[in-house]
N, CA, C and O atoms as CSV, one atom per row, in Angstrom:
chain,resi,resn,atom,element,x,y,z
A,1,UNK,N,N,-29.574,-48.377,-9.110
A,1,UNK,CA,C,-29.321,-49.444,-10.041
A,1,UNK,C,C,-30.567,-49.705,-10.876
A,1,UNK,O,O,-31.747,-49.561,-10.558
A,2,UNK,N,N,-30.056,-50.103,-11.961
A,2,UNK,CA,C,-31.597,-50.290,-13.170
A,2,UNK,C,C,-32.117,-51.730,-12.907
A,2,UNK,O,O,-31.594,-52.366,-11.991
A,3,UNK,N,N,-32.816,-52.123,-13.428
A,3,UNK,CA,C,-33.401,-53.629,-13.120
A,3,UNK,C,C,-33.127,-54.225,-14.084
A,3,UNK,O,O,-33.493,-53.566,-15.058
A,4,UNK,N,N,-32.546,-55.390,-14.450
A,4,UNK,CA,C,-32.229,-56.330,-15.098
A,4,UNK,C,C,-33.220,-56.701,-16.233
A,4,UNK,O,O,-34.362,-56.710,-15.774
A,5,UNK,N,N,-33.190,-56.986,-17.441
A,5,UNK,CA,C,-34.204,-57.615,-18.506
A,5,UNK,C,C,-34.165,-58.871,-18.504
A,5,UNK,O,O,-33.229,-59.530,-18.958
A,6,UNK,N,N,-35.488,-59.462,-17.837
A,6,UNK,CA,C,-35.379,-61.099,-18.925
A,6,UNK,C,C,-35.468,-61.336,-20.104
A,6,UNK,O,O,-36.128,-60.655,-20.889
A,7,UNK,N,N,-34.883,-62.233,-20.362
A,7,UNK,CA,C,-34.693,-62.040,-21.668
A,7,UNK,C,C,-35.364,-63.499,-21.798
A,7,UNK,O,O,-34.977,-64.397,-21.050
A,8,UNK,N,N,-36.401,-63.736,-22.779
A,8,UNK,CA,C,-37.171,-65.274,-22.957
A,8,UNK,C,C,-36.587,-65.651,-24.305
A,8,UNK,O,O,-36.969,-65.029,-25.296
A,9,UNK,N,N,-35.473,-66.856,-24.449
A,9,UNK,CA,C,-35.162,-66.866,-25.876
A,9,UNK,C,C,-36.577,-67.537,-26.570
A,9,UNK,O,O,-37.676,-67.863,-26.119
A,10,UNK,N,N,-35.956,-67.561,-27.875
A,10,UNK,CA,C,-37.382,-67.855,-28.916
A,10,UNK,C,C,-37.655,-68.926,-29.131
A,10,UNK,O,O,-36.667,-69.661,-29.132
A,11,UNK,N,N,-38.790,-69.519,-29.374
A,11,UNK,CA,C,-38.930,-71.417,-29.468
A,11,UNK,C,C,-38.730,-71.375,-30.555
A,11,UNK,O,O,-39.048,-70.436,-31.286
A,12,UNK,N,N,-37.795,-73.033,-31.105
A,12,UNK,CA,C,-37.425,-72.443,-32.729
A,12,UNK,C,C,-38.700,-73.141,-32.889
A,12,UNK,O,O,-39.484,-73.514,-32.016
A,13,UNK,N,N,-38.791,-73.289,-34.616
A,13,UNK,CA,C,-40.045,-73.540,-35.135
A,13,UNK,C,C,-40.130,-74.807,-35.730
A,13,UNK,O,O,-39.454,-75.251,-36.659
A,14,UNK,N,N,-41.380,-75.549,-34.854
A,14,UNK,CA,C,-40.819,-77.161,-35.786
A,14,UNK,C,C,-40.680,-77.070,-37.237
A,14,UNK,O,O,-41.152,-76.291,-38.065
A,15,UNK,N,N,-39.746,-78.284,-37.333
A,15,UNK,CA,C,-39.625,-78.570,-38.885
A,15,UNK,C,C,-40.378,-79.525,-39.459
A,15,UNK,O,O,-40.297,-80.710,-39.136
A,16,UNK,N,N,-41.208,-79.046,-40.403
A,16,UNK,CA,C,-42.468,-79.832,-40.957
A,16,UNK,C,C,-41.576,-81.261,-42.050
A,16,UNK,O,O,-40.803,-81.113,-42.996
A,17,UNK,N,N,-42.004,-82.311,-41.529
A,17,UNK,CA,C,-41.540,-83.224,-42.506
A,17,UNK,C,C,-42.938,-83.651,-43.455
A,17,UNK,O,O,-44.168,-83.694,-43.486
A,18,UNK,N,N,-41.773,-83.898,-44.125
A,18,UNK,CA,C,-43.076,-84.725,-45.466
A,18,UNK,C,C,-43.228,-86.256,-45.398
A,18,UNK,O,O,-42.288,-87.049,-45.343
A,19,UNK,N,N,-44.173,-86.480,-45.407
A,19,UNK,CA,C,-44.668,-87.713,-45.078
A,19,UNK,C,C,-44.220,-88.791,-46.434
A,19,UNK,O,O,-44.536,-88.601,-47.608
A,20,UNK,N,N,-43.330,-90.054,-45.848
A,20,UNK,CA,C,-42.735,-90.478,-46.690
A,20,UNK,C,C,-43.817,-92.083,-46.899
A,20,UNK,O,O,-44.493,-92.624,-46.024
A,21,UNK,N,N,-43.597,-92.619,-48.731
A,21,UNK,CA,C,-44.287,-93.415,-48.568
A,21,UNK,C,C,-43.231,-94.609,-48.400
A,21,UNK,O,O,-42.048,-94.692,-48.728
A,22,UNK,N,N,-44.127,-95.525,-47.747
A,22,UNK,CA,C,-43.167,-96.893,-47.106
A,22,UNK,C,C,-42.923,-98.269,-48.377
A,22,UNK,O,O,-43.670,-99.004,-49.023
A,23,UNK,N,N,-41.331,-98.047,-48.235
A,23,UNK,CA,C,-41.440,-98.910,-49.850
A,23,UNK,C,C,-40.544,-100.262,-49.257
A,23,UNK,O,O,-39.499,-100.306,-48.608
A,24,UNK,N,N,-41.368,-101.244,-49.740
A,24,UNK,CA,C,-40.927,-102.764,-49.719
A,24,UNK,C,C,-39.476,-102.900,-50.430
A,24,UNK,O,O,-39.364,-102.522,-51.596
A,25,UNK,N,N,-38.548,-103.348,-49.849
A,25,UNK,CA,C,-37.189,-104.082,-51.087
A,25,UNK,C,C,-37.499,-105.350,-50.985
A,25,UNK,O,O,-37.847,-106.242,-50.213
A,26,UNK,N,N,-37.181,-105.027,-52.286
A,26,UNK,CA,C,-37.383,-107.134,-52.708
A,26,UNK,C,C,-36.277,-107.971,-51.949
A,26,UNK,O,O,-36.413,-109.023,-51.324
A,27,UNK,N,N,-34.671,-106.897,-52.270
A,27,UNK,CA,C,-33.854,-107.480,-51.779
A,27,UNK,C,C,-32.947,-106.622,-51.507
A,27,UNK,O,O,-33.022,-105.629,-52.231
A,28,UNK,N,N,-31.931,-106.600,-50.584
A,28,UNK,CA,C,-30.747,-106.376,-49.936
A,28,UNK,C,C,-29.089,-106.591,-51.201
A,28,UNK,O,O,-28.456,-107.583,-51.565
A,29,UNK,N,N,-28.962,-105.111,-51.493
A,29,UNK,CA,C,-27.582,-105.022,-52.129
A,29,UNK,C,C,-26.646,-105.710,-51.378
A,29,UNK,O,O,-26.550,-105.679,-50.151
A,30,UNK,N,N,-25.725,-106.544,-52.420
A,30,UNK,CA,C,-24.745,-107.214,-51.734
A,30,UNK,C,C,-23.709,-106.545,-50.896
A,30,UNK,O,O,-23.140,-106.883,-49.858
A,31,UNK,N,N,-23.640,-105.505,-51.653
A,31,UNK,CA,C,-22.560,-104.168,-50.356
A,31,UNK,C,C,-23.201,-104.410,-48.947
A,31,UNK,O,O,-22.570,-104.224,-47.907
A,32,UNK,N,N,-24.438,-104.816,-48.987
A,32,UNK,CA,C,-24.517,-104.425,-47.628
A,32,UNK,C,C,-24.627,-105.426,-46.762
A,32,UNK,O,O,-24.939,-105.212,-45.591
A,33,UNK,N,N,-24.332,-106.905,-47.338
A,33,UNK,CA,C,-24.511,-108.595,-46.515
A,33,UNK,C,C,-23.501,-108.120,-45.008
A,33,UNK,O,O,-23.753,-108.612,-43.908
A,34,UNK,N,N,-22.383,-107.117,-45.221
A,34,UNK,CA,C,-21.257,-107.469,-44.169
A,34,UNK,C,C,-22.173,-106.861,-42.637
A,34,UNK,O,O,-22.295,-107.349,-41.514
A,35,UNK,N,N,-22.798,-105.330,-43.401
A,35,UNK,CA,C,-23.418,-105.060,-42.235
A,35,UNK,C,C,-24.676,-105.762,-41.659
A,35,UNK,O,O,-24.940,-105.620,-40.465
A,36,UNK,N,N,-25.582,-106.632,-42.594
A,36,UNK,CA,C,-26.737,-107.422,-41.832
A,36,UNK,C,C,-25.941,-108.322,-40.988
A,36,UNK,O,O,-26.354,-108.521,-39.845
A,37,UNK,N,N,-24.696,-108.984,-41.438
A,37,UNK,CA,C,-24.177,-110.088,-40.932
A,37,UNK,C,C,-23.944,-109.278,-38.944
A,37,UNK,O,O,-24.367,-109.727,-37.879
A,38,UNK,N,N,-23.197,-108.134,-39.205
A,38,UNK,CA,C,-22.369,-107.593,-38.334
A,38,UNK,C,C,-24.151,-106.889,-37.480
A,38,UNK,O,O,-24.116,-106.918,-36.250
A,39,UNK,N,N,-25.050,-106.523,-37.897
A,39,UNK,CA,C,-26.131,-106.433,-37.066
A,39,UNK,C,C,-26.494,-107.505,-36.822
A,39,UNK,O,O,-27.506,-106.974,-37.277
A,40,UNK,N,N,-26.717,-108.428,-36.587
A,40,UNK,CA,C,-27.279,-109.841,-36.657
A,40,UNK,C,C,-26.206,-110.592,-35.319
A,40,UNK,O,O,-26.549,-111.346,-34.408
A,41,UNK,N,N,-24.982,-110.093,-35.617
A,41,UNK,CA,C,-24.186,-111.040,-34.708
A,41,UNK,C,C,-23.667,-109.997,-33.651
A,41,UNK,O,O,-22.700,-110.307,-32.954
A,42,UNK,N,N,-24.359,-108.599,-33.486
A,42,UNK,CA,C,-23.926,-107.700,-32.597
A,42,UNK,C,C,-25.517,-107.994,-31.586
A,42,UNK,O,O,-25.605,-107.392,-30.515
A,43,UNK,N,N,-26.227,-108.564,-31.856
A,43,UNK,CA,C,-27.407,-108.912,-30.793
A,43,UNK,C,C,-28.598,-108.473,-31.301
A,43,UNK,O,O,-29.627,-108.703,-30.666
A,44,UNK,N,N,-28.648,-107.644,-32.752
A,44,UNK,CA,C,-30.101,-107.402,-33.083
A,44,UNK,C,C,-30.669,-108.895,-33.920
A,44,UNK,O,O,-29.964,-109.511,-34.719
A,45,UNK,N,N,-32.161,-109.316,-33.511
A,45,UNK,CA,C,-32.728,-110.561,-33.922
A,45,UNK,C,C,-32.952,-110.213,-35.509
A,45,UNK,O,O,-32.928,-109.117,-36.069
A,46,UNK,N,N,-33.167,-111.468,-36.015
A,46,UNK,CA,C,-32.959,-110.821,-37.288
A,46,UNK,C,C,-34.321,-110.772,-37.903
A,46,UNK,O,O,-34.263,-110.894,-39.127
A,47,UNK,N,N,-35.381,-110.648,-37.484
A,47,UNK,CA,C,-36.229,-109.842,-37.741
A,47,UNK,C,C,-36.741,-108.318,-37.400
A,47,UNK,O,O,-37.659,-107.693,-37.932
A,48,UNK,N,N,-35.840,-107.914,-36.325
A,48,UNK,CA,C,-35.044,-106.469,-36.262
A,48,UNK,C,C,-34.341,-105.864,-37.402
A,48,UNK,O,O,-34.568,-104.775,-37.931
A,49,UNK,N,N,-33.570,-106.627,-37.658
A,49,UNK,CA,C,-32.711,-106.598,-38.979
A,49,UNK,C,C,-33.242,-106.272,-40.284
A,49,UNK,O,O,-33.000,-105.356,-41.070
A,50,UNK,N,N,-34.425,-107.761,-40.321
A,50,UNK,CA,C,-35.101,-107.601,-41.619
A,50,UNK,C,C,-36.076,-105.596,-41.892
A,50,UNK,O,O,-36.246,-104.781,-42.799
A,51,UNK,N,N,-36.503,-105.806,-40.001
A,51,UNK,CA,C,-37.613,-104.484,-40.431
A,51,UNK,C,C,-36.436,-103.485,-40.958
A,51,UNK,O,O,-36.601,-102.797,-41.966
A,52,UNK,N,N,-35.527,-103.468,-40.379
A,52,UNK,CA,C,-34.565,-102.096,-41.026
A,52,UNK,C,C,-34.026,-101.744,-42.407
A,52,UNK,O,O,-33.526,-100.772,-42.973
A,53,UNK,N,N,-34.319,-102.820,-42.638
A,53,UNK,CA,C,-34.096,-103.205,-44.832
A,53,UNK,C,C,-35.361,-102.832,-45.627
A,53,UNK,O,O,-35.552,-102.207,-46.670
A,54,UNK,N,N,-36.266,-103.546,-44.605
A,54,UNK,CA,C,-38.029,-103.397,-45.340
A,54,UNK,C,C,-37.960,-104.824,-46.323
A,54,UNK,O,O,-38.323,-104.776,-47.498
A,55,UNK,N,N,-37.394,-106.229,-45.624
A,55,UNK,CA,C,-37.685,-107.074,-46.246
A,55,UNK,C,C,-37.886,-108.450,-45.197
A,55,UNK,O,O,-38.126,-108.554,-43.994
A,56,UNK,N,N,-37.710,-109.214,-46.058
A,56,UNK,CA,C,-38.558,-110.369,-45.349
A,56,UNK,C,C,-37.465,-110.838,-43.883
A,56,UNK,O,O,-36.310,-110.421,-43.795
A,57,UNK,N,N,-37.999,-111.598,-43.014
A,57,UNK,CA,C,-36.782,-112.566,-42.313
A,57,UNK,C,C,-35.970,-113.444,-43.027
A,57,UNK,O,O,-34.757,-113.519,-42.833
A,58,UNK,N,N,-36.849,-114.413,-44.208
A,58,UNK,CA,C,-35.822,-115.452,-44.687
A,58,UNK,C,C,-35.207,-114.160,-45.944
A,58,UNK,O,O,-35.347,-114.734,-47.024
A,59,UNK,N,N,-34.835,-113.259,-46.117
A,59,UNK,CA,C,-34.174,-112.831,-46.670
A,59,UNK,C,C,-32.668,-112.456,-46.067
A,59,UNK,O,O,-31.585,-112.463,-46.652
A,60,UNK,N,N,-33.013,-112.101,-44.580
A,60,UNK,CA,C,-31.750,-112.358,-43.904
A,60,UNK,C,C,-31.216,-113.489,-43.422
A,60,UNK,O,O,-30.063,-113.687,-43.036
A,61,UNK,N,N,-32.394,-114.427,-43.482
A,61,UNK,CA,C,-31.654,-115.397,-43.033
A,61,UNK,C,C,-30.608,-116.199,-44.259
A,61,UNK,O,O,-29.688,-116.985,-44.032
A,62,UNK,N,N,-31.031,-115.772,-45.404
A,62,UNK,CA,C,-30.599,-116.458,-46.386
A,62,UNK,C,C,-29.028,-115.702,-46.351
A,62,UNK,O,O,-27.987,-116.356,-46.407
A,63,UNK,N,N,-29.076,-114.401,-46.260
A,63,UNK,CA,C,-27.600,-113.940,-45.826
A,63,UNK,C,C,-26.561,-114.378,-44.756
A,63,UNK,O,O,-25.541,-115.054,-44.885
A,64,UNK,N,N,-27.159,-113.750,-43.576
A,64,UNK,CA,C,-26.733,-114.541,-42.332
A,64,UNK,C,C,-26.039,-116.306,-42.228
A,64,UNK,O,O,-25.210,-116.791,-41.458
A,65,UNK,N,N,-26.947,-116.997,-43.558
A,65,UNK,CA,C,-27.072,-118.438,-43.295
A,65,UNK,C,C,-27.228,-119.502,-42.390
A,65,UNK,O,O,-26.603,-120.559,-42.479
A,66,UNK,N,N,-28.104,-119.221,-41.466
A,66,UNK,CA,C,-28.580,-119.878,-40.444
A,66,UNK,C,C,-30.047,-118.944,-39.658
A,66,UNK,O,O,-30.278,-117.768,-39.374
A,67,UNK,N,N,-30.602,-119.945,-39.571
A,67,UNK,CA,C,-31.731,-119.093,-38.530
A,67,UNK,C,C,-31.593,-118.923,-37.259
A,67,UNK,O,O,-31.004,-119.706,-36.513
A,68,UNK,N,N,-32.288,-117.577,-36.838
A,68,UNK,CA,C,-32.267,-117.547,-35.728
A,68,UNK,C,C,-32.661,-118.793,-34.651
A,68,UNK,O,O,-33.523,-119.589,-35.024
A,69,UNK,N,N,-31.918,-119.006,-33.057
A,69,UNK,CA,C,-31.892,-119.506,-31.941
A,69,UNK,C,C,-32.889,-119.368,-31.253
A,69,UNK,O,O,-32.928,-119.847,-30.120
C-alpha cells in the first residue's frame, strides 16, 4: 500500500482594508426615526444608538421623545 498525502490547505490572504475617515452627522434622515425608535425600545441605551448614527444623544432623544431612565 502507498502512503497517504497530507494535504495542508492554503491560508487565504487577509483582506487589506482601507482605513476609513470618521465622519460626524449633524443629523439622522427621517427614513430612519422608525429604526432609532425600534433600537432604543429593543434595549439599546440611547447613547448606543446615538454612537451608531455618529451623532449626539439629544439628537436621539429628540426622536425617541423622552430621555433615557
Amino acid at each position: 500500500m502507498k502512503a497517504a498525502k497530507s494535504v495542508v490547505p492554503a491560508e487565504p490572504k487577509p483582506i487589506k482594508q482601507r482605513p476609513v475617515a470618521k465622519r460626524t452627522a449633524l443629523h439622522i434622515p427621517p427614513s430612519q426615526f422608525g429604526r432609532v425608535r425600534a433600537l432604543a425600545n429593543y434595549g439599546m441605551t440611547q447613547a448606543q444608538v446615538a454612537e451608531v448614527y455618529g451623532v449626539e444623544v439629544g439628537e436621539i432623544e429628540r426622536i425617541v421623545g423622552r430621555p433615557a431612565s
